[in-house]
C-alpha positions in Angstrom: 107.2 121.2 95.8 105.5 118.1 97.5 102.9 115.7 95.5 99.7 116.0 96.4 98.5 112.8 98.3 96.3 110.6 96.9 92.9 110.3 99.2 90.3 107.7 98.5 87.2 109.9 98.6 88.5 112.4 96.3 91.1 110.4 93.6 89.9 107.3 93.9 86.3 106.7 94.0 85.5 108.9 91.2 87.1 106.8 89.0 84.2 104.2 89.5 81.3 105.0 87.4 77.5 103.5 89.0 78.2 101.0 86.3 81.5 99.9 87.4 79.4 100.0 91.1 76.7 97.9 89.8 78.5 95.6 87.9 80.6 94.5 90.9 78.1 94.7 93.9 77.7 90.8 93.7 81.1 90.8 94.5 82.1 93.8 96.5 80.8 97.6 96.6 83.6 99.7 94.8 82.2 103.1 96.2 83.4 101.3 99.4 86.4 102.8 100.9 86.4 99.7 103.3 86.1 96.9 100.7 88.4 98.8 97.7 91.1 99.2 100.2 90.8 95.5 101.1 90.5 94.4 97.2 93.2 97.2 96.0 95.8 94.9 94.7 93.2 92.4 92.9 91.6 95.3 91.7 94.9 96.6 90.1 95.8 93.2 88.7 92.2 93.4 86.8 92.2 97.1 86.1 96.1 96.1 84.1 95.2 93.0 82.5 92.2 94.6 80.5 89.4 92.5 82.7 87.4 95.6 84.6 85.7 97.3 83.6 83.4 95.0 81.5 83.2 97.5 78.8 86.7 98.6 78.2 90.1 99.3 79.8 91.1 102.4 81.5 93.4 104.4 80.6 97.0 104.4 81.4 96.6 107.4 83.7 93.9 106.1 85.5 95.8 102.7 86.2 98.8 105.0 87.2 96.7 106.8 89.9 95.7 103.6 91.6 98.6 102.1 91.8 100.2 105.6 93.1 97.5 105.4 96.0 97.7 102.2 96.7 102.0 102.4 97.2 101.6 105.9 99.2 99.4 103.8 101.7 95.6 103.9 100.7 94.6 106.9 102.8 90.8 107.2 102.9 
């Protein structure tokens, strides 16, 4: 049986509440397929050392599932 690929739109956005969004939109917009795909590996680094969100880690299955899109390629 093959895993189902991660997309962007569907695995990976929703994982960024409008909080998260407006928390960051100084920055970078993280509803942005463009601008997360550019920032993924920062955005991992954060997510892992406890630093985003603002209010609280994510969980380990949530860190897991980024850094599985981001190493099957990032597909939108």
């Amino acid at each position: 049986m093959q895993a189902k690929q991660l997309r962007y739109e569907t695995d990976i956005k929703p994982l960024f509440r409008a909080s998260d969004r407006s928390a960051m939109e100084w920055k970078f917009d993280l509803w942005s397929y463009d601008e997360v795909k550019k920032r993924a590996p920062l955005i991992l680094r954060r997510l892992t050392a406890g630093e985003m969100p603002c209010d609280g880690r994510w969980t380990s299955e949530k860190v897991t599932l980024l850094r599985s899109w981001i190493e099957s390629g990032m597909a939108k």
